[in-house]
PDB file of N, CA, C, O and CB in Angstrom:
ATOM      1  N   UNK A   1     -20.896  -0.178 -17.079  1.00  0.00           N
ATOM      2  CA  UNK A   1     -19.906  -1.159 -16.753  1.00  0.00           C
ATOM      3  C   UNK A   1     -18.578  -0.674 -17.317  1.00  0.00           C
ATOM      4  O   UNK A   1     -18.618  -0.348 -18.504  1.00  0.00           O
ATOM      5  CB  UNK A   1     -20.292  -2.556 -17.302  1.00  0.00           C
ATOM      6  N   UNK A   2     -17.653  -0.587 -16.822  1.00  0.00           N
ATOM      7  CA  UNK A   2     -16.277  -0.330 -17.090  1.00  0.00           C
ATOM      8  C   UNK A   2     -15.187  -1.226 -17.022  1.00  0.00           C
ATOM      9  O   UNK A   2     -14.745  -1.588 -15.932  1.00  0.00           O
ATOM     10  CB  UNK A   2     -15.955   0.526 -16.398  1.00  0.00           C
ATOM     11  N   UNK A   3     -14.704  -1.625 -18.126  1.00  0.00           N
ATOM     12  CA  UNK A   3     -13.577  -2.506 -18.716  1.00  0.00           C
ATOM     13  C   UNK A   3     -12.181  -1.862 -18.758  1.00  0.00           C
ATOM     14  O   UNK A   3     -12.111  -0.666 -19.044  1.00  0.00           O
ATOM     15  CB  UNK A   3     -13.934  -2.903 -20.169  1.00  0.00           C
ATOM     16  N   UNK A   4     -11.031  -2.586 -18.487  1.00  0.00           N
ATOM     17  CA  UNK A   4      -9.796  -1.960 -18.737  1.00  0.00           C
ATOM     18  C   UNK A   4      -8.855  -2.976 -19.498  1.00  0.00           C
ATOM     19  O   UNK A   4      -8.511  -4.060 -19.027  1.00  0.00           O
ATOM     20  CB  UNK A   4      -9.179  -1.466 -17.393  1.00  0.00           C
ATOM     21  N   UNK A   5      -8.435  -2.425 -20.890  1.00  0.00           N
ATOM     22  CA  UNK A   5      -8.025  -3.112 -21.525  1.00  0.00           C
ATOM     23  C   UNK A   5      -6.248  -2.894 -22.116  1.00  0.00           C
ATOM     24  O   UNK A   5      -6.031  -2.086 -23.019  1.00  0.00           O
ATOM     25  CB  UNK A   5      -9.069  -3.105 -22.329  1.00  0.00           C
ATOM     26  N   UNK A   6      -5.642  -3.320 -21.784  1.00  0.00           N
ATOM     27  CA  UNK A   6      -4.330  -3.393 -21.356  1.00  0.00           C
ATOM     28  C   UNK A   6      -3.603  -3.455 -22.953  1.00  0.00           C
ATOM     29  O   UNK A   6      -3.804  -4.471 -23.618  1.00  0.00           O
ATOM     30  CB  UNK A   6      -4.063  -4.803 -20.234  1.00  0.00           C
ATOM     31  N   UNK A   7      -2.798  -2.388 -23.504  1.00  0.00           N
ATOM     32  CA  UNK A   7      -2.650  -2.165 -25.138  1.00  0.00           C
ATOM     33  C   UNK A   7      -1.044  -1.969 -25.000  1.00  0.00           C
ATOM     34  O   UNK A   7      -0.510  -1.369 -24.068  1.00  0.00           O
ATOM     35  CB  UNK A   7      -3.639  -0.603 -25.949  1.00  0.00           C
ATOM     36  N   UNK A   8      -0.358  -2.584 -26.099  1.00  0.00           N
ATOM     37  CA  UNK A   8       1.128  -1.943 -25.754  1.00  0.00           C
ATOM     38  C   UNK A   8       1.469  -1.728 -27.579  1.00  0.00           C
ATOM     39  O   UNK A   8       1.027  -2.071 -28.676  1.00  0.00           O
ATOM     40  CB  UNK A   8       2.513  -3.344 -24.630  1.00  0.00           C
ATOM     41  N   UNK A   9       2.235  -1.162 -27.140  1.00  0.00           N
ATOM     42  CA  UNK A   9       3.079  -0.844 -28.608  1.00  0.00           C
ATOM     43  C   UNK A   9       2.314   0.925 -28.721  1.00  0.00           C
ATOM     44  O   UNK A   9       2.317   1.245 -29.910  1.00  0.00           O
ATOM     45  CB  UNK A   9       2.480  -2.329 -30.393  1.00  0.00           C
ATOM     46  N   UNK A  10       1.796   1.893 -27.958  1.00  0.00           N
ATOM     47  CA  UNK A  10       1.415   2.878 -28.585  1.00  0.00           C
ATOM     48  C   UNK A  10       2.411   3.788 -27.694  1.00  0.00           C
ATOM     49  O   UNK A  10       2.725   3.538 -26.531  1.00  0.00           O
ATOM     50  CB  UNK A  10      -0.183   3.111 -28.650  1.00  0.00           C
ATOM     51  N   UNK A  11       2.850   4.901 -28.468  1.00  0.00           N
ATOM     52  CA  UNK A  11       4.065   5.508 -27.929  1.00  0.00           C
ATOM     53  C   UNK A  11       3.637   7.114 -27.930  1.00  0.00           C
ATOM     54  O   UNK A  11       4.186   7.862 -27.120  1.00  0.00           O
ATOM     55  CB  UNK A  11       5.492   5.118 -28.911  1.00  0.00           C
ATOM     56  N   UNK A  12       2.587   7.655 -28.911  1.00  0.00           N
ATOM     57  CA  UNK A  12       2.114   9.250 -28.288  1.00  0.00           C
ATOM     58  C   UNK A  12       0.354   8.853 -27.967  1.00  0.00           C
ATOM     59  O   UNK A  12      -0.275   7.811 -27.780  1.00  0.00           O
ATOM     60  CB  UNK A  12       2.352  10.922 -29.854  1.00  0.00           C
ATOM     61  N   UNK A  13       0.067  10.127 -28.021  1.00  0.00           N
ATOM     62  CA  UNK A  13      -1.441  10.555 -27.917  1.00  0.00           C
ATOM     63  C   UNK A  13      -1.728   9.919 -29.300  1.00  0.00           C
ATOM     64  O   UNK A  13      -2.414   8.904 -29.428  1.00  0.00           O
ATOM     65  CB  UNK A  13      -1.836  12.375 -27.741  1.00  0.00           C
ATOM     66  N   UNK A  14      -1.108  10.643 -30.407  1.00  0.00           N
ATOM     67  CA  UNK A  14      -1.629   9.838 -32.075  1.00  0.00           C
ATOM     68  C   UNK A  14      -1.786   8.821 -31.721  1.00  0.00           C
ATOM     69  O   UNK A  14      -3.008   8.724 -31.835  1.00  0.00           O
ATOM     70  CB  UNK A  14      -0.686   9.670 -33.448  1.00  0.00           C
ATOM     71  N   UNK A  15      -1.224   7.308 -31.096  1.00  0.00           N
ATOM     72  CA  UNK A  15      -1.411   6.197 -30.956  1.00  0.00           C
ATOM     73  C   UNK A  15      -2.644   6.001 -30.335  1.00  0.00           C
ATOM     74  O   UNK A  15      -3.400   5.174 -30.843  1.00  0.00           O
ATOM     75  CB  UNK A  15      -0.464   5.704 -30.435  1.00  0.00           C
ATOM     76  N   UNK A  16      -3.029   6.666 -29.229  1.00  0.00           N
ATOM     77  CA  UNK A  16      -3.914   6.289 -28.213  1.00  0.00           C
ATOM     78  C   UNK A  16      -5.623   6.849 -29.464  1.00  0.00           C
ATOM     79  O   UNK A  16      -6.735   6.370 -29.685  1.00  0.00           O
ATOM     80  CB  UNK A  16      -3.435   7.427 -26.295  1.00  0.00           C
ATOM     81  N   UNK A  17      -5.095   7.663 -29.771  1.00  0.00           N
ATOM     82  CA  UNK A  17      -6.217   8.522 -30.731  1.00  0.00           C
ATOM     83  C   UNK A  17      -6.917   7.473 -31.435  1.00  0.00           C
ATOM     84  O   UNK A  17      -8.069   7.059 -31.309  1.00  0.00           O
ATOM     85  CB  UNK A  17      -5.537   9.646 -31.931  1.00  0.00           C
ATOM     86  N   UNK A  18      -5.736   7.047 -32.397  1.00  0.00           N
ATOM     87  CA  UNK A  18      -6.186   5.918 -33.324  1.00  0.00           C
ATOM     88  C   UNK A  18      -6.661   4.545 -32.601  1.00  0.00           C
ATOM     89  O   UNK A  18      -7.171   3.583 -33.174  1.00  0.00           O
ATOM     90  CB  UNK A  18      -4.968   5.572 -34.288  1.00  0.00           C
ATOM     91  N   UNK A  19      -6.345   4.681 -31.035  1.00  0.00           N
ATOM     92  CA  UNK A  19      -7.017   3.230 -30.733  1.00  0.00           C
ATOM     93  C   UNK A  19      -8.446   3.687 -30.174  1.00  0.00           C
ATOM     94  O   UNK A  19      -9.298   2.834 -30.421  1.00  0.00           O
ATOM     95  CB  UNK A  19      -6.074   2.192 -29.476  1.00  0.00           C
ATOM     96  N   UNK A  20      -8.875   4.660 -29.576  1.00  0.00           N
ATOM     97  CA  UNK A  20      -9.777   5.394 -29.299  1.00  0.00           C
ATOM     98  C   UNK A  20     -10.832   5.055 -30.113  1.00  0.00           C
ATOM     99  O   UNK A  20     -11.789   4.394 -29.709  1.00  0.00           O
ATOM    100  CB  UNK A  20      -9.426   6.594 -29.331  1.00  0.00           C
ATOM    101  N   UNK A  21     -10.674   5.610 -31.628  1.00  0.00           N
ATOM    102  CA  UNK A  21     -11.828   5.524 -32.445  1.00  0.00           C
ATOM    103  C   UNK A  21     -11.823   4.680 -33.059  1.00  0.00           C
ATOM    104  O   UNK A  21     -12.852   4.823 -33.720  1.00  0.00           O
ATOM    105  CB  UNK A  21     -12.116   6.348 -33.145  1.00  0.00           C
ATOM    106  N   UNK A  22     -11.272   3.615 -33.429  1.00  0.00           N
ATOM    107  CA  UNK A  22     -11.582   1.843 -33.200  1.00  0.00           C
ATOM    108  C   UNK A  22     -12.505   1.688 -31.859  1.00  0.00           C
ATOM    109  O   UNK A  22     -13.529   1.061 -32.135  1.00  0.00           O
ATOM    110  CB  UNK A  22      -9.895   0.802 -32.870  1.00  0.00           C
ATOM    111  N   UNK A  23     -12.439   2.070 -30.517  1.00  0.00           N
ATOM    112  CA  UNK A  23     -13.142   0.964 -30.126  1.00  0.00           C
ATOM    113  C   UNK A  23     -14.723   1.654 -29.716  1.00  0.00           C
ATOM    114  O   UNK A  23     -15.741   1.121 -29.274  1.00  0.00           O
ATOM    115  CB  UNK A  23     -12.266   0.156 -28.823  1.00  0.00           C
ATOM    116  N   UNK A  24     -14.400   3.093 -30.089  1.00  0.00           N
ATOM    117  CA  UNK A  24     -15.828   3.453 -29.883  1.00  0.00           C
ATOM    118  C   UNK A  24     -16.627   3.466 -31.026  1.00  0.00           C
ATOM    119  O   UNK A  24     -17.732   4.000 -30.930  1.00  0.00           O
ATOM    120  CB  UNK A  24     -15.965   4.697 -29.304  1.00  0.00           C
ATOM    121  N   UNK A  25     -16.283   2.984 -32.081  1.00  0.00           N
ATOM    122  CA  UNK A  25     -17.139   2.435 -33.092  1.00  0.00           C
ATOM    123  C   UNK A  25     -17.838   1.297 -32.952  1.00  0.00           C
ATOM    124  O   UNK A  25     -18.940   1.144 -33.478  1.00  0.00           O
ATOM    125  CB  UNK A  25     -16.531   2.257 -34.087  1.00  0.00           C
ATOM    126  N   UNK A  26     -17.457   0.714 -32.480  1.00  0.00           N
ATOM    127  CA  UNK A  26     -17.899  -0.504 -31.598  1.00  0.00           C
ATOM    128  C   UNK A  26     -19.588  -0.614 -30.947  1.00  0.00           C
ATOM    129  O   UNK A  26     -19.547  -0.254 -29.770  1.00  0.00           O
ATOM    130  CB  UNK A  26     -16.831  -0.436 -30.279  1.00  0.00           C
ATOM    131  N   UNK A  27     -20.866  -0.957 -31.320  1.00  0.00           N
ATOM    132  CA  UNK A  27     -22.126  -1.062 -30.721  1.00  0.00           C
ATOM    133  C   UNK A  27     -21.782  -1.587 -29.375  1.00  0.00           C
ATOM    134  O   UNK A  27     -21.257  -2.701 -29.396  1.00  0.00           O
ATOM    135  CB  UNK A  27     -23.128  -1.945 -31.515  1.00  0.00           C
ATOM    136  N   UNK A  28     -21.981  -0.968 -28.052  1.00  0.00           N
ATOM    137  CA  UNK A  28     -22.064  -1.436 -26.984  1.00  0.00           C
ATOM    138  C   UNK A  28     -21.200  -0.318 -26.045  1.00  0.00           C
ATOM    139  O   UNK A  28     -21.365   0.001 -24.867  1.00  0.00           O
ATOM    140  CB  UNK A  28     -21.626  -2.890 -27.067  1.00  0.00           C
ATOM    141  N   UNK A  29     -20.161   0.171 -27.101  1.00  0.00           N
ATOM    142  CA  UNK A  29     -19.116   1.097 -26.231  1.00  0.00           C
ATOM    143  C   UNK A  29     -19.528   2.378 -26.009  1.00  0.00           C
ATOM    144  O   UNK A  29     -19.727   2.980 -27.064  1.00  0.00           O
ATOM    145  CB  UNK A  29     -17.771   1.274 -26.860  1.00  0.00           C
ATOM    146  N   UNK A  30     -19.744   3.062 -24.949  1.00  0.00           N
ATOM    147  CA  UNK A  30     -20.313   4.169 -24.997  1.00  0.00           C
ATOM    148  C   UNK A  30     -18.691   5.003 -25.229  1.00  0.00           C
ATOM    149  O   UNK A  30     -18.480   5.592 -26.289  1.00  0.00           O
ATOM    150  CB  UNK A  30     -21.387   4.469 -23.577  1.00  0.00           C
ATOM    151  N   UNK A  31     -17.752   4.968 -24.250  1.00  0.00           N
ATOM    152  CA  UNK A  31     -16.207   5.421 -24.589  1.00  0.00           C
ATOM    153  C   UNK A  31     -15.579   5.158 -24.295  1.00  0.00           C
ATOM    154  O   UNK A  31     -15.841   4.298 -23.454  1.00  0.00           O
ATOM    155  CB  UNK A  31     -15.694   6.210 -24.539  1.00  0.00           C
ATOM    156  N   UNK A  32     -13.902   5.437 -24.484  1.00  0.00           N
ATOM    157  CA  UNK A  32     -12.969   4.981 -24.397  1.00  0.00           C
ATOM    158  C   UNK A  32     -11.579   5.896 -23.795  1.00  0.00           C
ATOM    159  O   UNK A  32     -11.362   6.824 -24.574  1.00  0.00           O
ATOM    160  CB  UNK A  32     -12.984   4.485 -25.540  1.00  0.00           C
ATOM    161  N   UNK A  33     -11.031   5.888 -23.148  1.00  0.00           N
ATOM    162  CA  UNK A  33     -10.171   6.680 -22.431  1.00  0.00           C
ATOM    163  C   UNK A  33      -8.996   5.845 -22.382  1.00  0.00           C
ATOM    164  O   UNK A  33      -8.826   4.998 -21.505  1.00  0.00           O
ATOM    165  CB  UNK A  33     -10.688   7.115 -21.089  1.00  0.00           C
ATOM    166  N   UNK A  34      -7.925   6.151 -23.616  1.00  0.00           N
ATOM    167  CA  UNK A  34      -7.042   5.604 -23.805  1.00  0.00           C
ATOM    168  C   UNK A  34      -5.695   6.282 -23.612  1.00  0.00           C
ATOM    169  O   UNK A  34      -5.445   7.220 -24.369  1.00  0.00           O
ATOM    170  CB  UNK A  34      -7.282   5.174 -24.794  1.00  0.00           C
ATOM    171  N   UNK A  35      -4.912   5.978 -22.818  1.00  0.00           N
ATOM    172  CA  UNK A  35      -3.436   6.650 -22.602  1.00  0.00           C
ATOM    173  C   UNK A  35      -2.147   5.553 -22.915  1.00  0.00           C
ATOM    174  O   UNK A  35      -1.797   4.422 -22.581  1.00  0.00           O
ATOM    175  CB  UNK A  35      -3.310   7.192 -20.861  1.00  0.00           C
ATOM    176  N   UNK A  36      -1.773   6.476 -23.628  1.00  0.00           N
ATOM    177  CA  UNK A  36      -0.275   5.735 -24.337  1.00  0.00           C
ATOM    178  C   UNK A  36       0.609   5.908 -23.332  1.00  0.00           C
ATOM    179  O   UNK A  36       1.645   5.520 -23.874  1.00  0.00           O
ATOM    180  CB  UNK A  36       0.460   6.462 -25.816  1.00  0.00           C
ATOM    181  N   UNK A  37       0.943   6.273 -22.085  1.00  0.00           N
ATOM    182  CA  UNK A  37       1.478   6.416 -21.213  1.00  0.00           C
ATOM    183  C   UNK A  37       1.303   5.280 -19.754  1.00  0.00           C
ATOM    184  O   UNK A  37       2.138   4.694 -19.064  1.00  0.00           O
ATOM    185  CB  UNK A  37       1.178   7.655 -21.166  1.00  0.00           C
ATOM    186  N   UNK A  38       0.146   5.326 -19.735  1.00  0.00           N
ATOM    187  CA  UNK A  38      -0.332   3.779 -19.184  1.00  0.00           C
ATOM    188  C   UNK A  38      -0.471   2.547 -19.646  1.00  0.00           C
ATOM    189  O   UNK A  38      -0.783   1.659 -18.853  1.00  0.00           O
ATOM    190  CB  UNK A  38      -1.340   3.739 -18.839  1.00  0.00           C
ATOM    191  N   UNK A  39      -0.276   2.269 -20.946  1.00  0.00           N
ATOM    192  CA  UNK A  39      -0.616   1.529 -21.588  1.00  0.00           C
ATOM    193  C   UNK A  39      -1.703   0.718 -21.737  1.00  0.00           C
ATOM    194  O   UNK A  39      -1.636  -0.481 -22.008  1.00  0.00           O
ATOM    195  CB  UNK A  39       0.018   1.170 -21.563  1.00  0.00           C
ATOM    196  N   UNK A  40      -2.926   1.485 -21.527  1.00  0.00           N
ATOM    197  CA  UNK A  40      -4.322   1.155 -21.207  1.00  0.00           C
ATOM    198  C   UNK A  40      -5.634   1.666 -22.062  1.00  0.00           C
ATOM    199  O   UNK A  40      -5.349   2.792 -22.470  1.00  0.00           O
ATOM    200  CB  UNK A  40      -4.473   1.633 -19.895  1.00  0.00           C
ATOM    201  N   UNK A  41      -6.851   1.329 -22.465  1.00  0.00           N
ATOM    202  CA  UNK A  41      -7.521   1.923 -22.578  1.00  0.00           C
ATOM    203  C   UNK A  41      -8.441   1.736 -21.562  1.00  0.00           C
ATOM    204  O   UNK A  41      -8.201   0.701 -20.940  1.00  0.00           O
ATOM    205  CB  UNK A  41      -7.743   1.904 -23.583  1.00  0.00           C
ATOM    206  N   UNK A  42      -9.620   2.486 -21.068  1.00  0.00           N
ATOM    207  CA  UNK A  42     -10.396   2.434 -19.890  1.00  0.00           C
ATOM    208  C   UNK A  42     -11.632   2.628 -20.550  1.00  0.00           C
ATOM    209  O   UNK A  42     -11.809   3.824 -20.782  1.00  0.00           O
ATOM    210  CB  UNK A  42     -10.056   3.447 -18.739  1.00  0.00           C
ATOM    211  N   UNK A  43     -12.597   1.866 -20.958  1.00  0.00           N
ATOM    212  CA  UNK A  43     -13.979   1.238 -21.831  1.00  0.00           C
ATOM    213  C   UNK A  43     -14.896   1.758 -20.615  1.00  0.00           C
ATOM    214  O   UNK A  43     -14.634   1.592 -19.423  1.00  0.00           O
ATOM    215  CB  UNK A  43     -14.088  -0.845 -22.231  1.00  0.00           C
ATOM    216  N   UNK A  44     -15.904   2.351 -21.088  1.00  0.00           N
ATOM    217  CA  UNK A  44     -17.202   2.278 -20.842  1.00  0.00           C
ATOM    218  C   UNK A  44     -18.369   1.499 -21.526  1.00  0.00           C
ATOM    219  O   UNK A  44     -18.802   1.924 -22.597  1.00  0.00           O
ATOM    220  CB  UNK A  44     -17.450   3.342 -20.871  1.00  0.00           C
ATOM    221  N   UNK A  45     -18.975   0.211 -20.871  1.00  0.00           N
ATOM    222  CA  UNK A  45     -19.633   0.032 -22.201  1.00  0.00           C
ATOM    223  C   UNK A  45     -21.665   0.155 -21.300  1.00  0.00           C
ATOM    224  O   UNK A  45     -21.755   0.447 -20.107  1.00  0.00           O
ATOM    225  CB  UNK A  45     -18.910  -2.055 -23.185  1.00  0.00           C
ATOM    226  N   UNK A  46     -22.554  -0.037 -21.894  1.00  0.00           N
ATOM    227  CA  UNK A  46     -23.359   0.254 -21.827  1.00  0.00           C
ATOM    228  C   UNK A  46     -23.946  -1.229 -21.832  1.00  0.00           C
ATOM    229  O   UNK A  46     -25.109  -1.324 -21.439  1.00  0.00           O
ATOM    230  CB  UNK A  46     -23.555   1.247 -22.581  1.00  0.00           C
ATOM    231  N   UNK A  47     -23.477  -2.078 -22.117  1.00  0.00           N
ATOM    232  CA  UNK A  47     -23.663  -3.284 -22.186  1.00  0.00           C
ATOM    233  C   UNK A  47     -22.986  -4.800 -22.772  1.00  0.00           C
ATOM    234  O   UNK A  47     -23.105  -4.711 -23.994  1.00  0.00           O
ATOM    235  CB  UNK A  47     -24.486  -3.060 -22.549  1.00  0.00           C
ATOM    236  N   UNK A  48     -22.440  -5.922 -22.499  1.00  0.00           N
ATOM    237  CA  UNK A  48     -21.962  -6.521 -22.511  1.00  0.00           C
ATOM    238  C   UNK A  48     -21.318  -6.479 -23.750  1.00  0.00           C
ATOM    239  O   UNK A  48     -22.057  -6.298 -24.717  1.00  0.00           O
ATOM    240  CB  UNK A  48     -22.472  -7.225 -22.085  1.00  0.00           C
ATOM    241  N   UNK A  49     -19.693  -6.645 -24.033  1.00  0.00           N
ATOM    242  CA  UNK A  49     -19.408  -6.688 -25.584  1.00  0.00           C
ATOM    243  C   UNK A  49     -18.503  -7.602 -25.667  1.00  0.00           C
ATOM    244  O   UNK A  49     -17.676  -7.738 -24.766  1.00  0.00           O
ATOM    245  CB  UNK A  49     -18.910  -5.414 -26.291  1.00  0.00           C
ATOM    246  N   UNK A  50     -18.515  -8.612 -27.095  1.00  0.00           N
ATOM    247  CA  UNK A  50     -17.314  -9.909 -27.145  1.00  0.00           C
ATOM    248  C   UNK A  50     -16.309  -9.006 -27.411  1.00  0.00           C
ATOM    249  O   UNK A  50     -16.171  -8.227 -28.354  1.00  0.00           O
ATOM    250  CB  UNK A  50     -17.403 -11.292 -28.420  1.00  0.00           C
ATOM    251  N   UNK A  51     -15.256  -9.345 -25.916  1.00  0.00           N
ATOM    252  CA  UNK A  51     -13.926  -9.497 -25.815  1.00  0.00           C
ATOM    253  C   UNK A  51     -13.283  -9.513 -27.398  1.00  0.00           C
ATOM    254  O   UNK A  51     -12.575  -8.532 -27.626  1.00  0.00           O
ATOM    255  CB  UNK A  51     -13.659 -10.840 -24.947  1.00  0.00           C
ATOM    256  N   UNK A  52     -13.400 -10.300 -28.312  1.00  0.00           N
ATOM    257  CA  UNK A  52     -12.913 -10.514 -29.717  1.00  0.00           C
ATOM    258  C   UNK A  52     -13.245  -9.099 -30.270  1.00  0.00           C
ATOM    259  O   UNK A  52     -12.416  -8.619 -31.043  1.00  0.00           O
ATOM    260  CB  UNK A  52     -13.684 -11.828 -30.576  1.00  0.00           C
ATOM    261  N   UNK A  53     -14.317  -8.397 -29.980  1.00  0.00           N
ATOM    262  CA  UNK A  53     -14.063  -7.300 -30.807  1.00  0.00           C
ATOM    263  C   UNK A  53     -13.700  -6.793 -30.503  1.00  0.00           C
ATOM    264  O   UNK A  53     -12.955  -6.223 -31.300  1.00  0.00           O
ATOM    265  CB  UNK A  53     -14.553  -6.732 -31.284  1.00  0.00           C
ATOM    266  N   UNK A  54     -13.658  -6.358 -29.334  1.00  0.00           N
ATOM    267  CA  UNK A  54     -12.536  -5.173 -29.052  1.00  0.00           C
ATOM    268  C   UNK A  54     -11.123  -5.761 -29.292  1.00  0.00           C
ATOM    269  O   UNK A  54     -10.330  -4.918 -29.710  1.00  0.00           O
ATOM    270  CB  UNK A  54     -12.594  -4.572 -27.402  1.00  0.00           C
ATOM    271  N   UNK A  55     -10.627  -6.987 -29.129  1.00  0.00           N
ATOM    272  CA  UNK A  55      -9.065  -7.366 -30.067  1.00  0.00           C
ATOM    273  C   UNK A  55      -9.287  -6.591 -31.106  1.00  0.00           C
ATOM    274  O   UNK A  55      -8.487  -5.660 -31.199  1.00  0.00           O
ATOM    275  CB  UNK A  55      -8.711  -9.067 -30.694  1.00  0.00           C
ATOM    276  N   UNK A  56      -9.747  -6.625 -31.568  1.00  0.00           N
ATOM    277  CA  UNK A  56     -10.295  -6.469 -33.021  1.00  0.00           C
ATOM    278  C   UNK A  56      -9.886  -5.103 -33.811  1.00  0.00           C
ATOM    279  O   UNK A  56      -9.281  -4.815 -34.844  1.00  0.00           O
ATOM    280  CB  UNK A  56     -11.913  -6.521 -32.945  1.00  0.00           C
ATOM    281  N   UNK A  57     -10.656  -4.315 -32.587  1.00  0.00           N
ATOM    282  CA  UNK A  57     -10.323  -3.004 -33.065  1.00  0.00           C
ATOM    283  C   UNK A  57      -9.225  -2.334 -32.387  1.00  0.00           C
ATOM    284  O   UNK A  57      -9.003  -1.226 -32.878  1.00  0.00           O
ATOM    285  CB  UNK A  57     -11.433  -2.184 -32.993  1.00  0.00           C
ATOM    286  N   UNK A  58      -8.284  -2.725 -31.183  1.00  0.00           N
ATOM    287  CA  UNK A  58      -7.181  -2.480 -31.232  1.00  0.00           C
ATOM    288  C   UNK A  58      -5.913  -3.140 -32.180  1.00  0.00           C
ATOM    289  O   UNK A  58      -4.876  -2.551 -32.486  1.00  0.00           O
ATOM    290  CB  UNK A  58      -7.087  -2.557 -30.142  1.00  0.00           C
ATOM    291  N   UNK A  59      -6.206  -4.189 -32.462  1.00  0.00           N
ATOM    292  CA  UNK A  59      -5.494  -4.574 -33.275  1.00  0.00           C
ATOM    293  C   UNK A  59      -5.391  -3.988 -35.153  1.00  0.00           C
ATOM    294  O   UNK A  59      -4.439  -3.972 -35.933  1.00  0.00           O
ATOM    295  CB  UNK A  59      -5.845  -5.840 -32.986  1.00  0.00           C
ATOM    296  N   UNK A  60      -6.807  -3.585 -35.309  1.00  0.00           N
ATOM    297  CA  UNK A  60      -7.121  -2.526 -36.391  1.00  0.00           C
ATOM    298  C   UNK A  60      -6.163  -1.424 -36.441  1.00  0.00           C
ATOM    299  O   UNK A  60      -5.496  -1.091 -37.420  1.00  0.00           O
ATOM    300  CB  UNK A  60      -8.481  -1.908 -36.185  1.00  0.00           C
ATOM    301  N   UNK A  61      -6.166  -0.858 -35.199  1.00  0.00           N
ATOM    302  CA  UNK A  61      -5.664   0.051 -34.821  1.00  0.00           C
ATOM    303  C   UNK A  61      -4.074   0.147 -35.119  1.00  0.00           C
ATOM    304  O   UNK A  61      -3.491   1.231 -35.161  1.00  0.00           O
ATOM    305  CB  UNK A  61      -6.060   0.076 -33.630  1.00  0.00           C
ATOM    306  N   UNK A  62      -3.406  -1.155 -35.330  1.00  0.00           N
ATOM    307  CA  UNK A  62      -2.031  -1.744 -34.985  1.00  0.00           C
ATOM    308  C   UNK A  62      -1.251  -1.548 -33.839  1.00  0.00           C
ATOM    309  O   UNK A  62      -0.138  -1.040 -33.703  1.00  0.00           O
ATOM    310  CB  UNK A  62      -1.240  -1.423 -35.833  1.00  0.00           C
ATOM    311  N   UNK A  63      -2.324  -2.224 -32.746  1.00  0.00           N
ATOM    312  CA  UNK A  63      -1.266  -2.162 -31.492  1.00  0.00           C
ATOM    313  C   UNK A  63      -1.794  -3.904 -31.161  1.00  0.00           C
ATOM    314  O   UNK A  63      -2.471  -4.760 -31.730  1.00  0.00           O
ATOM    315  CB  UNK A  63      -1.664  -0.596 -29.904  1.00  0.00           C
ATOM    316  N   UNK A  64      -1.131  -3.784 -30.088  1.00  0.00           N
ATOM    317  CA  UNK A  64      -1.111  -5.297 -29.323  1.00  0.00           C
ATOM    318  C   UNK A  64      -2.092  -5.428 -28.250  1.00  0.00           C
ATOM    319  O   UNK A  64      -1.808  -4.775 -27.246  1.00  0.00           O
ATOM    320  CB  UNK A  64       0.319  -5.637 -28.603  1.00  0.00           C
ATOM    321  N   UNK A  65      -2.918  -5.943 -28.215  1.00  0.00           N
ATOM    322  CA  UNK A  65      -3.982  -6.121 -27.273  1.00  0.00           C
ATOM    323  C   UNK A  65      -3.243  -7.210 -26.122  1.00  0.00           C
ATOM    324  O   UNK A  65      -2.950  -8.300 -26.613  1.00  0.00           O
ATOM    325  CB  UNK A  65      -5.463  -6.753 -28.113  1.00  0.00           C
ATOM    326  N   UNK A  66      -3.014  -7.083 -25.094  1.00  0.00           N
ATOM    327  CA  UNK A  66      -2.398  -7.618 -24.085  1.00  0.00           C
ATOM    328  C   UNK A  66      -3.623  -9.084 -23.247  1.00  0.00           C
ATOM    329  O   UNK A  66      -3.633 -10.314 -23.303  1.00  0.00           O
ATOM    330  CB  UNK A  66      -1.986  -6.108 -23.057  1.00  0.00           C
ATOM    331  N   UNK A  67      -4.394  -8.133 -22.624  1.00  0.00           N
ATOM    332  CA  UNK A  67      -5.288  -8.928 -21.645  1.00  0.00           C
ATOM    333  C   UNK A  67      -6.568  -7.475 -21.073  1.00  0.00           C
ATOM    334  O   UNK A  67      -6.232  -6.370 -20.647  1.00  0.00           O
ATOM    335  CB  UNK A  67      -4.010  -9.732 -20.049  1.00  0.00           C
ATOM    336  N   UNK A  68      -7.549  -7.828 -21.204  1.00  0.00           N
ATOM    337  CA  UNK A  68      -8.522  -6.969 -20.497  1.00  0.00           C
ATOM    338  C   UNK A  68      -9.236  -7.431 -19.042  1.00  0.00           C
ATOM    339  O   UNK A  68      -9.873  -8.466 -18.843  1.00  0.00           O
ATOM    340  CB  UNK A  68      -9.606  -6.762 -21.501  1.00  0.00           C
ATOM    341  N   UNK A  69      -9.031  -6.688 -18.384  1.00  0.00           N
ATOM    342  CA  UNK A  69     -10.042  -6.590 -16.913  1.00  0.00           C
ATOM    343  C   UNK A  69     -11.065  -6.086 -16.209  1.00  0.00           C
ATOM    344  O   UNK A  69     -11.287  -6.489 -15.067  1.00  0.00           O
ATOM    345  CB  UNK A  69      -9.672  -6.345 -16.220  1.00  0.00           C
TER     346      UNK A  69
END
């Protein structure tokens, strides 16, 4: 299943990096394909995961979690 989760405030690759391994720490996420240029990360998960954690770990991260789709 693939999620797209909409991140702002990250301005290089370092940004996207650090949101990256926040959310694939995550039980459920298999990966994460995050571009600071789109302002997106693109989730793979393997099975259903609360929305709240992934805030969670982008916000860990210190960016702004927008809205996911």
């Amino acid at each position: 299943m693939e999620k797209t989760v909409i991140v702002k405030g990250m301005t290089c690759e370092h940004c996207a990096g650090r949101v990256k391994n926040e959310l694939e720490k995550i039980d459920g996420v298999l990966s994460a394909d995050v571009s600071a240029d789109a302002d997106n990360a693109i989730i793979q998960l393997e099975e259903e995961v609360d929305y709240g954690l992934l805030r969670k770990a982008v916000e860990k991260a210190g960016y702004n979690f927008v809205e996911i789709n």
